[in-house]
C-alpha positions as CSV (number, residue, x, y, z in Angstrom):
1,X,32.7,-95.6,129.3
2,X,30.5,-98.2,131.3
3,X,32.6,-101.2,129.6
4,X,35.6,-99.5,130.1
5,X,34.7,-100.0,134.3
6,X,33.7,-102.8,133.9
7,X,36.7,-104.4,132.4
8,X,38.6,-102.9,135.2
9,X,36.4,-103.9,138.1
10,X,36.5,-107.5,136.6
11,X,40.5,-107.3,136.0
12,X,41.3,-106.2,139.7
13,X,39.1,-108.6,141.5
14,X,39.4,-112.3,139.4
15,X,42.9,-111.3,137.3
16,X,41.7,-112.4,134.4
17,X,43.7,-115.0,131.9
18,X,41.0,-114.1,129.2
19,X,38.5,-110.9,129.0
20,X,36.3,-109.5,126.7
21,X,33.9,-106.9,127.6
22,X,31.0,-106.5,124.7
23,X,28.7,-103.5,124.4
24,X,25.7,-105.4,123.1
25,X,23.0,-102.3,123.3
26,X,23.2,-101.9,119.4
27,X,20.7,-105.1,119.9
28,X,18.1,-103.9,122.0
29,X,16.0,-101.3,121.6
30,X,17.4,-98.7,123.8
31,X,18.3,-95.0,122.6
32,X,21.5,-94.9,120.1
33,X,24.8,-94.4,122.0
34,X,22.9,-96.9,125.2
35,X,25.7,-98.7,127.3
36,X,23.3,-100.8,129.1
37,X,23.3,-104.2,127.9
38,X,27.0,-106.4,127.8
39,X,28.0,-109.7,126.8
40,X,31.2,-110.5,129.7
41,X,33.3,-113.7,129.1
42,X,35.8,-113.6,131.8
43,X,38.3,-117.0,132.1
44,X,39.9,-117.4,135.7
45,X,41.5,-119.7,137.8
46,X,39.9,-117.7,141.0
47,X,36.4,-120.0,139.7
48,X,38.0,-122.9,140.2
49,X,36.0,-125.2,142.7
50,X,33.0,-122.6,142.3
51,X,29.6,-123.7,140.6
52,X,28.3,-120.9,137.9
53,X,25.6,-119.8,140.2
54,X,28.3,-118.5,143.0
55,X,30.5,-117.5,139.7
56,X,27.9,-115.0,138.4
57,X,27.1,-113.9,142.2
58,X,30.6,-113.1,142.4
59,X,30.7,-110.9,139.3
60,X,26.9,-109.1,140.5
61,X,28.9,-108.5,143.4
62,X,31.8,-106.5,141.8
63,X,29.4,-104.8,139.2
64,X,26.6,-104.2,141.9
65,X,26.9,-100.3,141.2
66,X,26.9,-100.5,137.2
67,X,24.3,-102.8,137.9
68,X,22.2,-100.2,140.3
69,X,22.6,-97.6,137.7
70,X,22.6,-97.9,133.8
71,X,23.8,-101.2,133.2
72,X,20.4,-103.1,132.3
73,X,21.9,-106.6,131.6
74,X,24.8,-108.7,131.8
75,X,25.4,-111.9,129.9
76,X,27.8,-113.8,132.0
77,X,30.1,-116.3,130.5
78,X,32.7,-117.3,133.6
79,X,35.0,-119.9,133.0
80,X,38.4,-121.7,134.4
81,X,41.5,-121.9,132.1
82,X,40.5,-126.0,131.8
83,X,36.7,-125.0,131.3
84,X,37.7,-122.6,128.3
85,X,40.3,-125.2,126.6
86,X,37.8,-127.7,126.6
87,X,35.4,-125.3,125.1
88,X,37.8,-124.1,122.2
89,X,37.5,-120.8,122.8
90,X,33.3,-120.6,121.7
91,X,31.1,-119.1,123.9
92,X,27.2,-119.0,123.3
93,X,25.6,-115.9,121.1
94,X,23.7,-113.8,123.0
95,X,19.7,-114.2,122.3
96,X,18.1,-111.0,120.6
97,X,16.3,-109.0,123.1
98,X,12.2,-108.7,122.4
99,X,11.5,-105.2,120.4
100,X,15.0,-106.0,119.3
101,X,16.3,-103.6,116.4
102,X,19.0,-106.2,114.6
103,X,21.7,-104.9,112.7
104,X,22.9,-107.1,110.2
């Protein structure tokens, strides 16, 4: 539900060249069936010019009411077209969360 707004929010405001929208709760120790902790990599030329700081301010922006309510966490991963080439496609794993419960 929450990542299903969330990918839409994103879509509408940055039209998105690349977009995935991870539901990363199974990882933290939050009730089974939690949406509250994502992993967002979003590629788009509307970043271009913009440091990461204002990227991610830009995303907090659009998300501010997921943000206000359930959604505990957000691991941001914004990146132009030429930013994503360069980094074949890899983004970062997200750390475990302390009190974790890993699945493996």
């Amino acid at each position: 539900m929450f990542r299903e707004q969330i990918e839409a929010k994103i879509r509408a405001a940055f039209d998105p060249i690349y977009l995935e929208v991870a539901d990363e709760s199974y990882r933290h120790n939050v009730p089974a069936g939690s949406e509250s902790h994502f992993k967002v990599i979003v590629v788009s030329e509307s970043f271009t010019g913009e440091r990461i700081l204002s990227r991610h301010r830009s995303l907090y922006a659009v998300l501010s009411e997921e943000l206000a309510g359930p959604v505990h966490a957000l691991a941001l991963h914004a990146y132009t077209l030429k930013e994503w080439t360069s980094l074949q496609n890899a983004v970062p794993a997200s750390p475990p969360c302390r009190g974790a419960r890993l699945i493996a």
